[in-house]
N, C-alpha and C positions, 0 to 999 in steps of 0.2 A: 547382655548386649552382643550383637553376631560381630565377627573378626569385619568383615567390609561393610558393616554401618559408617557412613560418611563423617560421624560424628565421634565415633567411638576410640578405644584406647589403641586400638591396631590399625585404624584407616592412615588413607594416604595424607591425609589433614594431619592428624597425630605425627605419622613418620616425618613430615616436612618442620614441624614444629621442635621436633627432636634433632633435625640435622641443621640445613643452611640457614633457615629462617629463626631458628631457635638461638642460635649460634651470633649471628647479628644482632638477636632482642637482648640477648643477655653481653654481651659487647657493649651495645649503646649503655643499658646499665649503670655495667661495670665502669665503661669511660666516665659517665656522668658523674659515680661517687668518689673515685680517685681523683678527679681532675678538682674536687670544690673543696677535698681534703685537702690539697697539693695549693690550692687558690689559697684556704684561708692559714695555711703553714707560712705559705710566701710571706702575704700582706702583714702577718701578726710580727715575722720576722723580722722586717725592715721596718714597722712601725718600730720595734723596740732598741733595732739601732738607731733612730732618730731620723731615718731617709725623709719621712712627713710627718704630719699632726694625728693624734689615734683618731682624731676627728674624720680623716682623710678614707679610713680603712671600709666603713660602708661602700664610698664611692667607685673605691678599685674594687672592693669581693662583688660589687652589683653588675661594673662593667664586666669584669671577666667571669662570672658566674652566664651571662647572659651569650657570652663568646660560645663558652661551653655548651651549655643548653642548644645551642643553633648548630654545633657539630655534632650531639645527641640525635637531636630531633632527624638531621642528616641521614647517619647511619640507622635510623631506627623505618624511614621512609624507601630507604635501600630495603630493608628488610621487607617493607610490604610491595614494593615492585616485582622483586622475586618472587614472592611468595604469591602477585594476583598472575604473574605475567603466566603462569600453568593454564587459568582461566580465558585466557586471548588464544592459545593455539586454537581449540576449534575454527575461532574464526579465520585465524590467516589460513588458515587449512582451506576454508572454504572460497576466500579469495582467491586464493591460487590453484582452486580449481579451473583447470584447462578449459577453453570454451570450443569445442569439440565439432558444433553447428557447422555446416559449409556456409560461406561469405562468398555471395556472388561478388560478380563487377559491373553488371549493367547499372546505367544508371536510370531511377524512375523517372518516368515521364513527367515533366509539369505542363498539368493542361489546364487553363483558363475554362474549358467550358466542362470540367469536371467528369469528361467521357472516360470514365475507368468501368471494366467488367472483368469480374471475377467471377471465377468458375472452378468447382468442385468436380472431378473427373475420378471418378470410381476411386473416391477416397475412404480407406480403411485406418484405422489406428487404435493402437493396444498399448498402453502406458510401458516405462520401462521397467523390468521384473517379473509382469502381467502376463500369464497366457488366454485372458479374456480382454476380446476386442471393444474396444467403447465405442467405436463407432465403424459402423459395416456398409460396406459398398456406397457411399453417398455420392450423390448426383444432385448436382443443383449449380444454377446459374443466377446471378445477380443482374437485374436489368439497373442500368443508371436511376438515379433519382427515384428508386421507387424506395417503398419504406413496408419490410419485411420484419415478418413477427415469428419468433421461435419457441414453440411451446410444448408440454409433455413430463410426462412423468418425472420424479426425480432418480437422477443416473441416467435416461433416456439416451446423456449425449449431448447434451443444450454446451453448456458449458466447452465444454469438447472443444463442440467445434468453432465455439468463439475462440480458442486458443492455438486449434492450427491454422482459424485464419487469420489471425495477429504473429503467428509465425514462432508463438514460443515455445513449441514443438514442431517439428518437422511428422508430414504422413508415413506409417510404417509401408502403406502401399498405394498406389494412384499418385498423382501430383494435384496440386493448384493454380491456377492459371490465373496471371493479371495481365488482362488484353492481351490473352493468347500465347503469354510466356510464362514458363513456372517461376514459381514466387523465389525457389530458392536461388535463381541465377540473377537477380536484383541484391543492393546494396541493401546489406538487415537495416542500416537506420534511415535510408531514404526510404526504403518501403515503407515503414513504421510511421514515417511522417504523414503518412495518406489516412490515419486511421485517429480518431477521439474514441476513447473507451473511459467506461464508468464500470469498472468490476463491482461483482459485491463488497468484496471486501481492499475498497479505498482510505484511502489516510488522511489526513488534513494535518498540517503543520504546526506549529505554535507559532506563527510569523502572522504580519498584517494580512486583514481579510482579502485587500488587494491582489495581496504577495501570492498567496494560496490559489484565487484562481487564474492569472499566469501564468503561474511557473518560473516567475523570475523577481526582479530585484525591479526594474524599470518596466515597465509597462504605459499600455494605452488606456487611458483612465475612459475612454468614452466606451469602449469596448468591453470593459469589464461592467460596466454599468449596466448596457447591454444585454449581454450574457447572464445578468444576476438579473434582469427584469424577465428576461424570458423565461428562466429558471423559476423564476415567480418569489424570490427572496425581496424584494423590492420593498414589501412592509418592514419586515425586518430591518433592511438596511436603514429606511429613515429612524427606528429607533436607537441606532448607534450615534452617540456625538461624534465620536471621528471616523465616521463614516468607513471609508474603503482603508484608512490607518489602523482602525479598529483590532489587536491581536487577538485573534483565536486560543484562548487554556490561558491558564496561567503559569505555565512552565516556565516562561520568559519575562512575562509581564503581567506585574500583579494586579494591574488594571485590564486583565483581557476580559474578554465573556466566552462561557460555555455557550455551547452550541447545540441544539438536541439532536436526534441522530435523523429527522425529514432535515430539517433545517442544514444539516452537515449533507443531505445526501442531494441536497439543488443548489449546495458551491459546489461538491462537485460533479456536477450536469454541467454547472456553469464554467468548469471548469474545460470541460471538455469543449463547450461551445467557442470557447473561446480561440481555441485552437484552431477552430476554423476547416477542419480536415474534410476531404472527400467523403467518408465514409465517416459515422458515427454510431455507434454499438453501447448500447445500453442495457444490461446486465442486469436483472431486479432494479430499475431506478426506482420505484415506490415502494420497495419494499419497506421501509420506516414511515411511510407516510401516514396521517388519517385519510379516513377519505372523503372528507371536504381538499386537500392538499392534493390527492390521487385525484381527485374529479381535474383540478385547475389542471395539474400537470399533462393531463391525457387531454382538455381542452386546449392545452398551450403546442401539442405535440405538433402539426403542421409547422408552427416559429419555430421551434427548437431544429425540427429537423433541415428546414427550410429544402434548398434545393438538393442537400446532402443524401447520400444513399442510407439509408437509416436500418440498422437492425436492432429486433426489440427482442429479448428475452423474457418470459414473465409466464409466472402461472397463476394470475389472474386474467382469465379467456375474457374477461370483459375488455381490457383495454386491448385486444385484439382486432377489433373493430374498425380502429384508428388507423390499420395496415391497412397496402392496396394486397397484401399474400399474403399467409399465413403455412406456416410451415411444422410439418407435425410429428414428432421424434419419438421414437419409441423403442427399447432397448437397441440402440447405438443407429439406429437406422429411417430413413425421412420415408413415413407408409402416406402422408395425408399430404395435399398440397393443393391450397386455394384460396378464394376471399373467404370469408366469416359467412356471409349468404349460402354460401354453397357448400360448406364443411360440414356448417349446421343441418343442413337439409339431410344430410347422408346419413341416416339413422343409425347405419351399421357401422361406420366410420369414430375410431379413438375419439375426433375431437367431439363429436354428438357426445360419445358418452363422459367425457370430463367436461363440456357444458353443462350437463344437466347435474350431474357430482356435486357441480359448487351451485348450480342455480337452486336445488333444493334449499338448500340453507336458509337463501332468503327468500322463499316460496314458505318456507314455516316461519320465520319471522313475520311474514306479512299476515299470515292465516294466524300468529296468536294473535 
């Protein structure tokens, strides 16, 4: 067995089990078997000067064998604090990690009629460690209420740029503009407030199905309804008897329900809707679906999106369609941009040939 097997006679597991931890186990022990020795020496003692009835003697060796036992279990609990708390540094490490980001002070706008534009200005960015750019020179402007689709390869950049415009990265070069000011001289959690996003990879709670798509404890029950009808969960919900009390897993409640992962991925659509935010960014939202589910949802997308500025991720070029843009990425940089009519027609054009990519597929499905 090698010297740093984590299991072995020489790891740092073994070494800790030999010093303080080991030191404590055999402590508690020790305390436990002196102390019931010393218990029942006492109790037999003063039985036999007549202090009680030998009848009496179960009663004290139970009560104070149990005294005992409770200062054991003590020091021996001590011993596994020590011995996990090695296991928590990582994380407090990570907690206190510095948050390094600039913190504007402007504060965002609230606008009743939803007039936000953003705008991409000769934006580049390279992850940190990385001497390759993931995204190179981008240029592009969001008109209000229109509902933009981003599509391409994978690594292309999609992703990307959903994340420097949610601001959990800053550009290594260009800035972003909201209505004409960079994003980084606005307040990070006001600005954040303008934005619903569904990343791929979302969570869902083990709390009531309510709880899950608010975000909180109190909510508006007509609005989560709402949101879960446009989301197209609506069947589903009437199959639950407690409705929107209903918990999600059974981690908490041994009456919750499993959820399948469409069904987990239109709460959280609904989740985002509910939010209500200017902007809405949706990140593979079918990607778990069938598509009888993909049909409803891309039927439902005008509701969903409503008068909200909508951005769609997705490499299924068919629910592309549903956009009034179409935006077309391809190693870290936008070469194609326009409706579906017009991309398609461009034979030389990326997106012509990832149309036709997938449309094969079910062009020989249909021909067997």
């Amino acid at each position: 067995m090698k010297a740093d097997d984590g299991f072995g006679p020489n790891s740092w597991i073994a070494r800790k089990a030999r010093g303080p931890m080991g030191l404590l186990y055999m402590l508690s022990a020790v305390l436990s078997v002196v102390m019931t020795g010393l218990v029942y020496l006492f109790v037999c003692l003063k039985a036999w000067a007549g202090a009680f009835g030998v009848g009496s003697i179960t009663q004290y060796v139970g009560a104070i064998n149990n005294l005992f036992l409770g200062i054991s279990t003590l020091i021996q609990k001590l011993g596994d604090m020590r011995a996990n708390a090695t296991f928590l540094e990582p994380y407090f490490d990570l907690l206190d990690t510095p948050n390094n980001m600039y913190q504007g002070s402007l504060t965002t706008e609230k606008r009743n009629d939803r007039q936000y534009e953003v705008e991409f200005r000769d934006v580049s960015f390279r992850y940190p460690g990385s001497d390759t750019y993931a995204l190179r020179h981008v240029n592009m402007k969001f008109r209000v209420g229109s509902h933009l689709a981003v599509v391409g390869m994978n690594g292309s950049g999609k992703t990307t740029f959903i994340k420097l415009l949610c601001r959990l990265y800053d550009p290594t070069e260009g800035e972003i503009l909201l209505n004409g000011i960079d994003i980084r001289k606005y307040r990070y959690h006001e600005y954040m407030d303008i934005f619903s996003v569904v990343f791929q990879d979302f969570k869902l709670l083990a709390l009531p199905l309510g709880q899950n798509v608010a975000g909180t404890v109190d909510y508006d029950q007509s609005r989560v309804l709402d949101s879960l009808e446009k989301a197209g969960f609506s069947d589903r919900l009437a199959e639950l008897s407690k409705g929107l009390d209903t918990s999600l897993y059974k981690e908490l409640d041994a009456e919750g329900v499993e959820v399948s992962g469409g069904e987990a991925q239109k709460i959280a659509i609904a989740r985002a809707l509910y939010k209500d935010a200017p902007f809405i960014i949706l990140d593979e939202p079918t990607a778990a679906l069938d598509p009888m589910a993909e049909a409803e949802i891309y039927s439902r997308f005008n509701d969903i999106a409503g008068d909200k500025t909508a951005i769609y991720i997705s490499h299924r070029l068919s629910s592309c369609k549903f956009c009034d843009e179409i935006a077309v990425f391809d190693h870290g940089q936008v070469i194609q941009k326009g409706t579906h009519e017009s991309l398609v027609a461009d034979e030389g054009g990326k997106y012509y040939e990832l149309w036709n990519a997938q449309a094969q597929y079910y062009t020989e499905e249909t021909s067997d």
